[in-house]
Chimera marker file (.cmm) of the C-alpha trace (Angstrom):
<marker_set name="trace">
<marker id="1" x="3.630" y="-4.550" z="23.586" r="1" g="1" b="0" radius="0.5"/>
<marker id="2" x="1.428" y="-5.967" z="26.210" r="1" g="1" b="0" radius="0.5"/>
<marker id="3" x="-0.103" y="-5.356" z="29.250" r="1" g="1" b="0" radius="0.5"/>
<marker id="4" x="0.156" y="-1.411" z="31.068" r="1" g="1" b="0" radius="0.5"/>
<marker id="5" x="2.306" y="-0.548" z="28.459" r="1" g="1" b="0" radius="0.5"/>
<marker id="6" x="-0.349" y="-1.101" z="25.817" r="1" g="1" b="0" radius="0.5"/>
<marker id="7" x="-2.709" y="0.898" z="27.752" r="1" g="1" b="0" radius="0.5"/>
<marker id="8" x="-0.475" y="4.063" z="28.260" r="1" g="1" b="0" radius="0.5"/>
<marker id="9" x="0.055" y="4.160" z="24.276" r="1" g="1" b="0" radius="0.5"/>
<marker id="10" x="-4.053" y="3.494" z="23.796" r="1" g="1" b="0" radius="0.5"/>
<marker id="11" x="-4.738" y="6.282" z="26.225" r="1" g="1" b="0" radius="0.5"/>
<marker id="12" x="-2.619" y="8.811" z="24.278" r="1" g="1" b="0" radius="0.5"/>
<marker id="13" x="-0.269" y="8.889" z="27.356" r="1" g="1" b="0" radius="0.5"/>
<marker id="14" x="2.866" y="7.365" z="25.979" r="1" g="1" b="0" radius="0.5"/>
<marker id="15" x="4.556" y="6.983" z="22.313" r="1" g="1" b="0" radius="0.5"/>
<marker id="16" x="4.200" y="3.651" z="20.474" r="1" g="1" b="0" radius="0.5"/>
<marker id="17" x="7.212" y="2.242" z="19.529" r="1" g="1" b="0" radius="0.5"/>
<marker id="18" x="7.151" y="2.172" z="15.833" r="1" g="1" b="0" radius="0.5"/>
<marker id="19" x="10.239" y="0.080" z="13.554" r="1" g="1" b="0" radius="0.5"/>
<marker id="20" x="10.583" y="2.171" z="10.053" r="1" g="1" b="0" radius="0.5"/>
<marker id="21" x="7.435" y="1.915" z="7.918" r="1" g="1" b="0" radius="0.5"/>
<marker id="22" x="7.109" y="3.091" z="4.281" r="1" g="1" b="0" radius="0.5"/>
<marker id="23" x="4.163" y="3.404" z="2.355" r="1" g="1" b="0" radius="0.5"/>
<marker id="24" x="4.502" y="3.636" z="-1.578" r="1" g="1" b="0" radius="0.5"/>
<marker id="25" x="0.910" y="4.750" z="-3.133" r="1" g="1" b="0" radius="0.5"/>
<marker id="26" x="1.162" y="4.166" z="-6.786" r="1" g="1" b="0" radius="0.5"/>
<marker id="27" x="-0.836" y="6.300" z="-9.241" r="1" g="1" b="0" radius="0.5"/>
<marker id="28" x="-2.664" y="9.477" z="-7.905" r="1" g="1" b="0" radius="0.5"/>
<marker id="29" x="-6.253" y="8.671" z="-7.525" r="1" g="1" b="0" radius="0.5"/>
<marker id="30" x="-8.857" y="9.153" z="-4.388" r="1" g="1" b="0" radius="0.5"/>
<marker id="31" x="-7.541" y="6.211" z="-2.645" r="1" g="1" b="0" radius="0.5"/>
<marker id="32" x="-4.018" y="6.900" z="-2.852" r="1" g="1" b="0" radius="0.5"/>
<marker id="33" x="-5.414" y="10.426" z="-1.292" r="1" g="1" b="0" radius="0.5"/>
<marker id="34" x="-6.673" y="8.115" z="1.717" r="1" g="1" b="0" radius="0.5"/>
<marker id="35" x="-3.975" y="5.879" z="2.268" r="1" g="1" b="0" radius="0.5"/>
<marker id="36" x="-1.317" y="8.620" z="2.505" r="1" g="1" b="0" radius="0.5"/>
<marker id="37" x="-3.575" y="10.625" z="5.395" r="1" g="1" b="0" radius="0.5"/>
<marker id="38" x="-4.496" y="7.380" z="6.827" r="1" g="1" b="0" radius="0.5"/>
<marker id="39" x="-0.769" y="6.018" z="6.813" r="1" g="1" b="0" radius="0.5"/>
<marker id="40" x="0.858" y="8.652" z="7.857" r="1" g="1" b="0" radius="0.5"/>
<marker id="41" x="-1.564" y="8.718" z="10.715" r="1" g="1" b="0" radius="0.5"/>
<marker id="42" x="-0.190" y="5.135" z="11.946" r="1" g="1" b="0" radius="0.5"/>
<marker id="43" x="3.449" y="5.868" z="11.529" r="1" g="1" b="0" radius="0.5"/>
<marker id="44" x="4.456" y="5.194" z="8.061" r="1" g="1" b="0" radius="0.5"/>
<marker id="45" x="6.671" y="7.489" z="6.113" r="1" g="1" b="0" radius="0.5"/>
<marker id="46" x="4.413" y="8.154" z="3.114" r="1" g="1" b="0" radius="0.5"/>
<marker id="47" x="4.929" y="8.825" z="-0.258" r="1" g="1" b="0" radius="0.5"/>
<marker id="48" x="2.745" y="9.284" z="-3.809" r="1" g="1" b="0" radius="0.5"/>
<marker id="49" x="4.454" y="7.950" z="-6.761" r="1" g="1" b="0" radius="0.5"/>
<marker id="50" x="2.628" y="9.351" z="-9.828" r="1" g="1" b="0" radius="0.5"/>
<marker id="51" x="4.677" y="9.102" z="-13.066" r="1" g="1" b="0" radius="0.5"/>
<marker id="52" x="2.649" y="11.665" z="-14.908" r="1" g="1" b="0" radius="0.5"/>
<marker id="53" x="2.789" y="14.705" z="-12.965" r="1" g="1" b="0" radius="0.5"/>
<marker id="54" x="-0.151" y="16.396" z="-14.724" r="1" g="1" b="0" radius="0.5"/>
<marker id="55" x="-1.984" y="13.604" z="-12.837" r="1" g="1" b="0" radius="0.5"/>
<marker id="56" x="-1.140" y="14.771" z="-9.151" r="1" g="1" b="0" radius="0.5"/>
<marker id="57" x="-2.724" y="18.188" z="-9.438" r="1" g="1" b="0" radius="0.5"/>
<marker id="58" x="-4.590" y="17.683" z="-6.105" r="1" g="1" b="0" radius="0.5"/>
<marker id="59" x="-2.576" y="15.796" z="-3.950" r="1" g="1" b="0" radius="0.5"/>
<marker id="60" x="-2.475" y="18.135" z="-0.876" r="1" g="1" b="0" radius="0.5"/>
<marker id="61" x="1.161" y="19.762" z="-0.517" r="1" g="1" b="0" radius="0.5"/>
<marker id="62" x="1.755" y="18.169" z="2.278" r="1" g="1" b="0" radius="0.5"/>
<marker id="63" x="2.746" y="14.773" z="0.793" r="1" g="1" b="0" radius="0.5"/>
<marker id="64" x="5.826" y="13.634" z="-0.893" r="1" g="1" b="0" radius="0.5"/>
<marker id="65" x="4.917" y="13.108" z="-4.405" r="1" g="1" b="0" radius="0.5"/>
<marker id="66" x="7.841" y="11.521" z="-6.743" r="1" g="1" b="0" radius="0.5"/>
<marker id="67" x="7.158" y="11.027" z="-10.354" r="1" g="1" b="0" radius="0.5"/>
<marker id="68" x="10.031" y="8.243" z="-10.304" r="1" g="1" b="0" radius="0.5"/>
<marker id="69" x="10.258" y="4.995" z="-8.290" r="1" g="1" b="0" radius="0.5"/>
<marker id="70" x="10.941" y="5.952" z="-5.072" r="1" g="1" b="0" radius="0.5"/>
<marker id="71" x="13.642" y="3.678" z="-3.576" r="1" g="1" b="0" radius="0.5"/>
<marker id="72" x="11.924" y="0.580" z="-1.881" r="1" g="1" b="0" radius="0.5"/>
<marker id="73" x="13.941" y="-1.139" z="0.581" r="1" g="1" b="0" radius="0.5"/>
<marker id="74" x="12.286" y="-3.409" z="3.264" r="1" g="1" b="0" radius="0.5"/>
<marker id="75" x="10.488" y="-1.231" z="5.306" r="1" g="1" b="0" radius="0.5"/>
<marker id="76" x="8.138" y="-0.632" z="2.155" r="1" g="1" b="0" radius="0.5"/>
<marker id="77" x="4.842" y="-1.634" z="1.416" r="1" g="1" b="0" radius="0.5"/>
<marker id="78" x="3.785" y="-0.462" z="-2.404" r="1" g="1" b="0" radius="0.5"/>
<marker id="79" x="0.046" y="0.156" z="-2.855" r="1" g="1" b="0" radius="0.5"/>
<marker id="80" x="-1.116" y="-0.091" z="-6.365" r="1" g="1" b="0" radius="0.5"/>
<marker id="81" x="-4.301" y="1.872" z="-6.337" r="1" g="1" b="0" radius="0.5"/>
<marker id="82" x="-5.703" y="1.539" z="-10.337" r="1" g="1" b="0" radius="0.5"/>
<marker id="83" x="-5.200" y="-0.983" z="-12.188" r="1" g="1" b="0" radius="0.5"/>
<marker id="84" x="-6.500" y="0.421" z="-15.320" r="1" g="1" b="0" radius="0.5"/>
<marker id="85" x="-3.714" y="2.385" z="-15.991" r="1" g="1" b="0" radius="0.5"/>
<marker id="86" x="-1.544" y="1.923" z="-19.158" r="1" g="1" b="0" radius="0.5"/>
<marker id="87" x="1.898" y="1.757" z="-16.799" r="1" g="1" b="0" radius="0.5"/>
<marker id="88" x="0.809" y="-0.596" z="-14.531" r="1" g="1" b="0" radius="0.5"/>
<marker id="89" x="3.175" y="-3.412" z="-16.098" r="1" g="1" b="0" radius="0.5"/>
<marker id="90" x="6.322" y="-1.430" z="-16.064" r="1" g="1" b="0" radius="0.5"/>
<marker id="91" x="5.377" y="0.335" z="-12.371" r="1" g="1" b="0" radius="0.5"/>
<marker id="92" x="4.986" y="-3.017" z="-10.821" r="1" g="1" b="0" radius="0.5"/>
<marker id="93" x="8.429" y="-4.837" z="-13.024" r="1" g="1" b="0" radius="0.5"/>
<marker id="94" x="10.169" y="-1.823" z="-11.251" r="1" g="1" b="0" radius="0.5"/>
<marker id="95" x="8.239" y="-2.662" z="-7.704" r="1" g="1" b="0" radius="0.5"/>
<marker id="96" x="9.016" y="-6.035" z="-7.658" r="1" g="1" b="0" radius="0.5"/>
<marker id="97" x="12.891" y="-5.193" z="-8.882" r="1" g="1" b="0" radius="0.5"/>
<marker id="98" x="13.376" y="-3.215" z="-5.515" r="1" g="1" b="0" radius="0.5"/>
<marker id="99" x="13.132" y="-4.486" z="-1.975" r="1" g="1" b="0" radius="0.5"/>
<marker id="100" x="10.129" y="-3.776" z="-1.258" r="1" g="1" b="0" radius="0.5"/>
<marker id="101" x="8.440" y="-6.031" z="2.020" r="1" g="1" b="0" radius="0.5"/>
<marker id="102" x="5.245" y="-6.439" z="0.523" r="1" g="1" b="0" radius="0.5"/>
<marker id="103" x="3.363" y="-5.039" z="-3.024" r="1" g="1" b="0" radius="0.5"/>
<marker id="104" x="-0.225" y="-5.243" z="-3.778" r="1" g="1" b="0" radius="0.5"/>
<marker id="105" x="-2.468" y="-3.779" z="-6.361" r="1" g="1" b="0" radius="0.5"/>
<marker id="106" x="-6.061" y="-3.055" z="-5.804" r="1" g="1" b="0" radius="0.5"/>
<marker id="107" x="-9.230" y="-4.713" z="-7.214" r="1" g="1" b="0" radius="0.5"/>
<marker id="108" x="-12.197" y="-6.675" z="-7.880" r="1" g="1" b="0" radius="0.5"/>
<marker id="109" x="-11.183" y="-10.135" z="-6.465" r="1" g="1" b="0" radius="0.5"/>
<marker id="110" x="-13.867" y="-11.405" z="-8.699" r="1" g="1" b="0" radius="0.5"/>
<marker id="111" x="-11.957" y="-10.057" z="-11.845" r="1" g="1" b="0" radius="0.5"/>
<marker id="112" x="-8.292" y="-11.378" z="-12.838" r="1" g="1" b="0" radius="0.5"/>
<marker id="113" x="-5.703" y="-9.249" z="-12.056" r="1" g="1" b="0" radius="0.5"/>
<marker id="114" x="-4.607" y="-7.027" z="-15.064" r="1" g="1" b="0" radius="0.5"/>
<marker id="115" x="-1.082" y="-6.655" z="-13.618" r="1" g="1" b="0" radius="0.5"/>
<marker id="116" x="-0.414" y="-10.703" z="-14.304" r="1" g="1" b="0" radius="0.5"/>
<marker id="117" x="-0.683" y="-10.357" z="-18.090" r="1" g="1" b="0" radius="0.5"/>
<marker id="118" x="1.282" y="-7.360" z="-18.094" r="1" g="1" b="0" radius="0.5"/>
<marker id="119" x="3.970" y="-8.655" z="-16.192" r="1" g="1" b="0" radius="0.5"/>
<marker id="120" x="4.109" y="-11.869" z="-17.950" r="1" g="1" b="0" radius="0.5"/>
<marker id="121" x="4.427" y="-9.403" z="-21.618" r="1" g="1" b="0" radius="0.5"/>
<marker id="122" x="7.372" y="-7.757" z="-19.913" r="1" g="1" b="0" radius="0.5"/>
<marker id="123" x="9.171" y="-11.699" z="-18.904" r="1" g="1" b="0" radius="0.5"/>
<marker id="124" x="8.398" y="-10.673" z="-15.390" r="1" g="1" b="0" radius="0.5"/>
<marker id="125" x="9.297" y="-14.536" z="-13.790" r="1" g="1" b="0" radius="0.5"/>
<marker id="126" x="6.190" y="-16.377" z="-12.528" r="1" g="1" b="0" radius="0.5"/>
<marker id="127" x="8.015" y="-16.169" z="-8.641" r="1" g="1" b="0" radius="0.5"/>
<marker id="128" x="8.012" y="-12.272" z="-8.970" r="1" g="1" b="0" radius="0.5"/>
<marker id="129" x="4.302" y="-12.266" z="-10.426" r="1" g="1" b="0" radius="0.5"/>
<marker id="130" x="3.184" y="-14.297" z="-7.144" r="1" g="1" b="0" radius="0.5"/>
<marker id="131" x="4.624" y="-11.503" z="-5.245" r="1" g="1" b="0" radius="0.5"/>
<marker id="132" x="2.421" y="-9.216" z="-5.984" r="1" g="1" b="0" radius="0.5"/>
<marker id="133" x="-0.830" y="-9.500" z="-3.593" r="1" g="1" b="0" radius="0.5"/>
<marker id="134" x="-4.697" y="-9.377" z="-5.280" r="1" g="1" b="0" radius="0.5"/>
<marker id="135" x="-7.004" y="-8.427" z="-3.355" r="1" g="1" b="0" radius="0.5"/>
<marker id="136" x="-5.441" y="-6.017" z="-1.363" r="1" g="1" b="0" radius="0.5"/>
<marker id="137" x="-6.740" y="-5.468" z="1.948" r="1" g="1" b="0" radius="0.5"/>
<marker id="138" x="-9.171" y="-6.806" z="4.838" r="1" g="1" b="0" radius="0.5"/>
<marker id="139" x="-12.021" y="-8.287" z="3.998" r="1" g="1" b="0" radius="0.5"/>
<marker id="140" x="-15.186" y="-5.428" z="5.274" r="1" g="1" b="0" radius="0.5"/>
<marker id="141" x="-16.855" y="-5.199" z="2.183" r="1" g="1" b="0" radius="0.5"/>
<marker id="142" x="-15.105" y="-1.928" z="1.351" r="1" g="1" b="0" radius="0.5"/>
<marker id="143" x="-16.537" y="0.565" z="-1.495" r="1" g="1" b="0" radius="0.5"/>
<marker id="144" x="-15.681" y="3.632" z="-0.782" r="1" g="1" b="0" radius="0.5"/>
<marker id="145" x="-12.263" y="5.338" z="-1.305" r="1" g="1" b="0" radius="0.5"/>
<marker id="146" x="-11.713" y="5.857" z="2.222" r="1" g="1" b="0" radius="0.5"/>
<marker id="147" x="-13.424" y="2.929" z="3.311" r="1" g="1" b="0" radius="0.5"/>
<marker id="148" x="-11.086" y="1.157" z="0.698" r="1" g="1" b="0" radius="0.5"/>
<marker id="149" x="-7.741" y="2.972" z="2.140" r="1" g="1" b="0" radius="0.5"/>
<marker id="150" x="-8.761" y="1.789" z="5.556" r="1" g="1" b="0" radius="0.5"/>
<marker id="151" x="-9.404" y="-1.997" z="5.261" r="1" g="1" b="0" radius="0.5"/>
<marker id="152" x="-6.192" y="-2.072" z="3.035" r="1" g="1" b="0" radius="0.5"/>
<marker id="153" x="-3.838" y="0.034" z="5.929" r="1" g="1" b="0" radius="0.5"/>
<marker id="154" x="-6.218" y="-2.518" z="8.280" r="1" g="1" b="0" radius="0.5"/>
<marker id="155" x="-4.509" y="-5.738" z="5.843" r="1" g="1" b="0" radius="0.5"/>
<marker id="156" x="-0.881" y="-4.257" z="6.355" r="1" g="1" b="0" radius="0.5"/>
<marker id="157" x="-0.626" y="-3.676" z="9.711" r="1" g="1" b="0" radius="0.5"/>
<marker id="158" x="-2.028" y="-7.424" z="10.088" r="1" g="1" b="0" radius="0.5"/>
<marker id="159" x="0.419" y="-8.662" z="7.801" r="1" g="1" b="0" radius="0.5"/>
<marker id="160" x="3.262" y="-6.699" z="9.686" r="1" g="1" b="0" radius="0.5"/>
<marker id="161" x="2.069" y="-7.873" z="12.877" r="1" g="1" b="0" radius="0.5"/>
<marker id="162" x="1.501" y="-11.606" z="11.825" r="1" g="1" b="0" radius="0.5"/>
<marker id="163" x="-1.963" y="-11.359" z="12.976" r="1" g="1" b="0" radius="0.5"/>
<marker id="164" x="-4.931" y="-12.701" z="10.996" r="1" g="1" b="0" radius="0.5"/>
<marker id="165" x="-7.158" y="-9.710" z="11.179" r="1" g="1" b="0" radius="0.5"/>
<marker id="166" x="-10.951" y="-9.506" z="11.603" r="1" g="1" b="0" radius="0.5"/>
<marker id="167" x="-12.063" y="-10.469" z="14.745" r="1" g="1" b="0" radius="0.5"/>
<marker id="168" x="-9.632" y="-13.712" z="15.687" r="1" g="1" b="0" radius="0.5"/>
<marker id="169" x="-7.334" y="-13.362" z="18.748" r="1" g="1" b="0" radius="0.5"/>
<link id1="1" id2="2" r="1" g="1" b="0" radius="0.2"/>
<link id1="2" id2="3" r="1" g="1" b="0" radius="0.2"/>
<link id1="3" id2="4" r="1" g="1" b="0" radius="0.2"/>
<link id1="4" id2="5" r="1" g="1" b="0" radius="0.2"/>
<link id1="5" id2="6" r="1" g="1" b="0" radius="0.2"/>
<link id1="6" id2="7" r="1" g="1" b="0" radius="0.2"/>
<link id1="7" id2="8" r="1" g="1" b="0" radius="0.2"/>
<link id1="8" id2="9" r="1" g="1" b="0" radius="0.2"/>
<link id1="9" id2="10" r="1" g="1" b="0" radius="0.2"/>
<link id1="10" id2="11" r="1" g="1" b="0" radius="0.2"/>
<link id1="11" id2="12" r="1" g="1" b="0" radius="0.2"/>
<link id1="12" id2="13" r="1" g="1" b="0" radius="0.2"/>
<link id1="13" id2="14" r="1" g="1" b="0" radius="0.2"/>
<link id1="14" id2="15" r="1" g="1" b="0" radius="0.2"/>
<link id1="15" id2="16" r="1" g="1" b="0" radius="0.2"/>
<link id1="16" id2="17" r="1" g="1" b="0" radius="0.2"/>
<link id1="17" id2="18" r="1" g="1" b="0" radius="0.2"/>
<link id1="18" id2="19" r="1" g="1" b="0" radius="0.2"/>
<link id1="19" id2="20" r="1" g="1" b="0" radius="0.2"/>
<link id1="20" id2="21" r="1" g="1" b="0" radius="0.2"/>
<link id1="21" id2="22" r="1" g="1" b="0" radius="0.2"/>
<link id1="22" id2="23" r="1" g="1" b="0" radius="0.2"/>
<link id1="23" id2="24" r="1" g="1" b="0" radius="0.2"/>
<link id1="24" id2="25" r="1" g="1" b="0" radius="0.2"/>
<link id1="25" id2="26" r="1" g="1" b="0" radius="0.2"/>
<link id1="26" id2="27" r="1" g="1" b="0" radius="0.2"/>
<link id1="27" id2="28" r="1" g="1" b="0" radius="0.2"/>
<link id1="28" id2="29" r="1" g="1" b="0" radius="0.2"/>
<link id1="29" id2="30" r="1" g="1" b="0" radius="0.2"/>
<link id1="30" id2="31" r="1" g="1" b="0" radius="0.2"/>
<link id1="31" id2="32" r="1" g="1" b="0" radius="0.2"/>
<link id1="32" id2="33" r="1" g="1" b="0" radius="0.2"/>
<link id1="33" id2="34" r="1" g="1" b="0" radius="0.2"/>
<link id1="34" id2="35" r="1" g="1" b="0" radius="0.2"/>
<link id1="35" id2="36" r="1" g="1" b="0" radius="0.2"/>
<link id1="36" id2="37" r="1" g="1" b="0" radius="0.2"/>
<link id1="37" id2="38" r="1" g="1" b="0" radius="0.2"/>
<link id1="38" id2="39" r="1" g="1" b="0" radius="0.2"/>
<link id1="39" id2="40" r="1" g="1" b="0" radius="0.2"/>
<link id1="40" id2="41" r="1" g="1" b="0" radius="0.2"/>
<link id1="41" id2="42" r="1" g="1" b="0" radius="0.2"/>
<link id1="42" id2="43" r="1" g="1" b="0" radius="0.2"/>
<link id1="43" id2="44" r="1" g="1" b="0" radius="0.2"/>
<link id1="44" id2="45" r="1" g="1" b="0" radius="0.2"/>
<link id1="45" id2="46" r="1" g="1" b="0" radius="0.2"/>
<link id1="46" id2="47" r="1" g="1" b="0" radius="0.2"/>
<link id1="47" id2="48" r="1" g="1" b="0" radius="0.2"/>
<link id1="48" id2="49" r="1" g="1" b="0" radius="0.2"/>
<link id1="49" id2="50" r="1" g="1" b="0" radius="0.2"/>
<link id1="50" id2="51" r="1" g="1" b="0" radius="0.2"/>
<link id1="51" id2="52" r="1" g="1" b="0" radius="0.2"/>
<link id1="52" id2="53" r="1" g="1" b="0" radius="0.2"/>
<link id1="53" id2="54" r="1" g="1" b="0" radius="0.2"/>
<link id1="54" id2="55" r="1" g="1" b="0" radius="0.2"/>
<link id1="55" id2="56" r="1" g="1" b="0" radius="0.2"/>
<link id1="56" id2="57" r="1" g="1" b="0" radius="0.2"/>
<link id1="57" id2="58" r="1" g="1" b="0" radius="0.2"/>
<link id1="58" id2="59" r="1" g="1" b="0" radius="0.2"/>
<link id1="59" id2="60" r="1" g="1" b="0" radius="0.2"/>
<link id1="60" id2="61" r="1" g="1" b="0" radius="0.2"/>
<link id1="61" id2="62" r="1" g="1" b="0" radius="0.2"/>
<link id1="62" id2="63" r="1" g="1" b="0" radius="0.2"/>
<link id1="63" id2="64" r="1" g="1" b="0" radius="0.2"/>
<link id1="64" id2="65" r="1" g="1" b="0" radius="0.2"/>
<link id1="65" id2="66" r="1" g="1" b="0" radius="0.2"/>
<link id1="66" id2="67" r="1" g="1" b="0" radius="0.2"/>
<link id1="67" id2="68" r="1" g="1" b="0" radius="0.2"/>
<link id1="68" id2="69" r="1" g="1" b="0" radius="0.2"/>
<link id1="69" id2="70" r="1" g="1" b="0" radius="0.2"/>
<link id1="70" id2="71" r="1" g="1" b="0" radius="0.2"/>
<link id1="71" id2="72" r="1" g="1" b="0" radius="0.2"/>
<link id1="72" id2="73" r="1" g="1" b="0" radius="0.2"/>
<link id1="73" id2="74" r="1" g="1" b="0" radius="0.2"/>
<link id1="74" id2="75" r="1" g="1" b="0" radius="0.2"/>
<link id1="75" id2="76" r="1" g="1" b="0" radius="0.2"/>
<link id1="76" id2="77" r="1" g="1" b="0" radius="0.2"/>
<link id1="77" id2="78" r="1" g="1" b="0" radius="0.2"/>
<link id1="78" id2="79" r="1" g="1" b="0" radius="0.2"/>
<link id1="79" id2="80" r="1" g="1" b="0" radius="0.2"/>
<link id1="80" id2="81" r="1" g="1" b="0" radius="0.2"/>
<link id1="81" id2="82" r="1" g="1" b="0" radius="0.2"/>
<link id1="82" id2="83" r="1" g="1" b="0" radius="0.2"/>
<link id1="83" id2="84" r="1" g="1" b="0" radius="0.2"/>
<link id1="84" id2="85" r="1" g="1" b="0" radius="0.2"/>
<link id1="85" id2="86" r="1" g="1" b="0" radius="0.2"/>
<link id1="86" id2="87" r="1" g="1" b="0" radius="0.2"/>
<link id1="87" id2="88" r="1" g="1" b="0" radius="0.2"/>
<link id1="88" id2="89" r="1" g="1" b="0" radius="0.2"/>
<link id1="89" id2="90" r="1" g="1" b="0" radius="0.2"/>
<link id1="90" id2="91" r="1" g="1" b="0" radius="0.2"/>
<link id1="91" id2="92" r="1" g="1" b="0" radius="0.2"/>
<link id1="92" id2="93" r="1" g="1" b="0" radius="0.2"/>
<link id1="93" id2="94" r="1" g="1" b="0" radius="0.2"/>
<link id1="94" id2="95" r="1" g="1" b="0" radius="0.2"/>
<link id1="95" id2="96" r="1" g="1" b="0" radius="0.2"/>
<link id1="96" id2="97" r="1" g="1" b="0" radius="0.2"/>
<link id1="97" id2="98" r="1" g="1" b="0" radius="0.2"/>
<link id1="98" id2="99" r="1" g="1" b="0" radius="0.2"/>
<link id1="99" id2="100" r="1" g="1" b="0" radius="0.2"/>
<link id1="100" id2="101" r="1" g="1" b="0" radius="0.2"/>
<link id1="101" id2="102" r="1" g="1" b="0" radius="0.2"/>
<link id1="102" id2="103" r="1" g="1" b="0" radius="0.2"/>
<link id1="103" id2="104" r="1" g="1" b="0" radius="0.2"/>
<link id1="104" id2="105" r="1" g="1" b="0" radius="0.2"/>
<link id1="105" id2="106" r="1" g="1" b="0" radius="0.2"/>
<link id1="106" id2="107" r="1" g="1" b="0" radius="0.2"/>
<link id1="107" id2="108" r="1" g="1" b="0" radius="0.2"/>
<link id1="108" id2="109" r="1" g="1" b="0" radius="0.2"/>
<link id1="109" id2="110" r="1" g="1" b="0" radius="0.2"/>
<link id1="110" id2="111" r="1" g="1" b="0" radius="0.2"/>
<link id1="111" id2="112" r="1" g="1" b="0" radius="0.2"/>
<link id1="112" id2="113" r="1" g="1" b="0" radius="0.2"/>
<link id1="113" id2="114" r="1" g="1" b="0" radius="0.2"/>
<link id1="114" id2="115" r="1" g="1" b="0" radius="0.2"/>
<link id1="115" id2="116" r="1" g="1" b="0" radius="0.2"/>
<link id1="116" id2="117" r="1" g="1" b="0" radius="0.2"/>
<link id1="117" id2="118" r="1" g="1" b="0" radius="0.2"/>
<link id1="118" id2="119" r="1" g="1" b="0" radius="0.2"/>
<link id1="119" id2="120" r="1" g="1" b="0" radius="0.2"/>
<link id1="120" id2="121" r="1" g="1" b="0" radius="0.2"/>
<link id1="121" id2="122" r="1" g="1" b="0" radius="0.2"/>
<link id1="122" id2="123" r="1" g="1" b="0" radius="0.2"/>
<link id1="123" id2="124" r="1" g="1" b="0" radius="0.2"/>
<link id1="124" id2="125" r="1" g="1" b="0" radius="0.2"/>
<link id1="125" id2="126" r="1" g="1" b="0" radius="0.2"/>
<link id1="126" id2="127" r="1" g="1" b="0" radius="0.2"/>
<link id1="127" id2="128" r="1" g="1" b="0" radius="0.2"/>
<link id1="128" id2="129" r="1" g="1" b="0" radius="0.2"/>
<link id1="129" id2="130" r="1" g="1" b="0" radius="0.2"/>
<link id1="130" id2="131" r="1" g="1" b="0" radius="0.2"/>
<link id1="131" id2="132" r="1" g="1" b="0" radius="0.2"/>
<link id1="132" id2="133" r="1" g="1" b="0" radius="0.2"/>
<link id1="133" id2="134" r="1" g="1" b="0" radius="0.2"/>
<link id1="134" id2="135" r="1" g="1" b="0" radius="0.2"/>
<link id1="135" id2="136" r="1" g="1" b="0" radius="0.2"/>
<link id1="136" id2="137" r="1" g="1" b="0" radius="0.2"/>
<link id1="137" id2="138" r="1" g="1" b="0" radius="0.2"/>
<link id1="138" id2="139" r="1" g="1" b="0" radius="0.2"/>
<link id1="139" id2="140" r="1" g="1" b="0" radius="0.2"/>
<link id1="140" id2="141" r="1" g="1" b="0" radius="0.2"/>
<link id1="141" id2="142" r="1" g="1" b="0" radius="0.2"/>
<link id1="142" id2="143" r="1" g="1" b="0" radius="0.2"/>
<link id1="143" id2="144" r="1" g="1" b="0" radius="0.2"/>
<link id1="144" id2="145" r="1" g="1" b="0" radius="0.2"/>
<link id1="145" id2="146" r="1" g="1" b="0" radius="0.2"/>
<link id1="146" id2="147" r="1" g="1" b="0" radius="0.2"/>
<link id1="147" id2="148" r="1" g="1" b="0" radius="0.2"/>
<link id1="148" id2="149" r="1" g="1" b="0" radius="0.2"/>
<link id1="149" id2="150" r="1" g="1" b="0" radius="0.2"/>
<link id1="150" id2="151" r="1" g="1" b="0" radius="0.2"/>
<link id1="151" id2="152" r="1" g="1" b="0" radius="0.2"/>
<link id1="152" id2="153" r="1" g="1" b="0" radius="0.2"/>
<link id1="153" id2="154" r="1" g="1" b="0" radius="0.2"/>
<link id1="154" id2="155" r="1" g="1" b="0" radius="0.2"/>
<link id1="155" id2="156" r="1" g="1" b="0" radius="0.2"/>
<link id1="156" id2="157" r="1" g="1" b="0" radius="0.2"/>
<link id1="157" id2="158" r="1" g="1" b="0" radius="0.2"/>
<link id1="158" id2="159" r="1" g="1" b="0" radius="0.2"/>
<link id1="159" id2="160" r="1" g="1" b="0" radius="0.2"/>
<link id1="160" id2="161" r="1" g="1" b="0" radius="0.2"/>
<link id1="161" id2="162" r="1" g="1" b="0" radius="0.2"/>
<link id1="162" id2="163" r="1" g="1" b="0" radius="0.2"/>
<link id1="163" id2="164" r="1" g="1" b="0" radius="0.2"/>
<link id1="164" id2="165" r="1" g="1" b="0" radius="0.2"/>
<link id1="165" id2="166" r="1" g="1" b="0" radius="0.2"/>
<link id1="166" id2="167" r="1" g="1" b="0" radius="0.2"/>
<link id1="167" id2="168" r="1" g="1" b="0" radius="0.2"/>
<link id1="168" id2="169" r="1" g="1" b="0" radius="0.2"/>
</marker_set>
């Protein structure tokens, strides 16, 4: 959308036109929190998937919290959002055996990647393991949780859009 139609939506005075969006945050933690209020706020369909229950306690209500794989088709982008946890093998093997458009798991780009060691225990195939996208996210020199959650929505609506993100037009 270009031109006085771009304007209208901008302005609040028409409705973007939005394809189906889907945003998977994996594992209940501050930044999932963030990323489901921030998503839904730019038109994905958002959902928490927590496989220990006694873990999403304080997600607000409000959000659709699965403690099963949700299922991903390709309208979904899966958010990994700790990388520390104990099922973050068999929660991305289960990712990567869906649909899903695009999967990414948050982190120190200055650290390896947990998640390629446990996929590789699991036989995950090295093609699969390249799916998965580490660092997650624009590049703003984000530390906080909501700082985080908004440089990584910022790094999928580039990557839907095709668009390099920072500053470049």
């Amino acid at each position: 959308m270009t031109g006085p139609e771009a304007c209208e939506v901008a302005h609040g005075k028409a409705e973007a036109e939005h394809e189906k969006r889907t945003l998977v945050a994996v594992f209940a933690s501050p930044v999932a929190r963030y990323l489901l209020a921030y998503g839904r706020d730019v038109g994905y369909d958002v959902v928490l998937f927590e496989p220990d229950a006694a873990r999403a306690t304080d997600v607000p209500e409000e959000f659709e919290t699965s403690t099963t794989v949700p299922e991903l088709d390709d309208t979904a982008d899966v958010v990994v959002t700790d990388h520390h946890r104990a099922e973050l093998g068999p929660v991305l093997q289960a990712a990567l055996s869906g649909r899903a458009r695009w999967i990414g798991v948050l982190g120190n780009p200055r650290h390896p990647g947990p998640h390629v060691a446990a996929l590789k225990a699991l036989g995950v195939a090295d093609a699969d393991i390249a799916r998965v996208h580490r660092p997650v996210g624009l590049n703003i020199g984000s530390r906080t949780p909501p700082e985080i959650a908004i440089a990584t929505i910022a790094g999928l609506i580039a990557d839907r859009t095709g668009r390099p993100g920072g500053f470049v037009f």
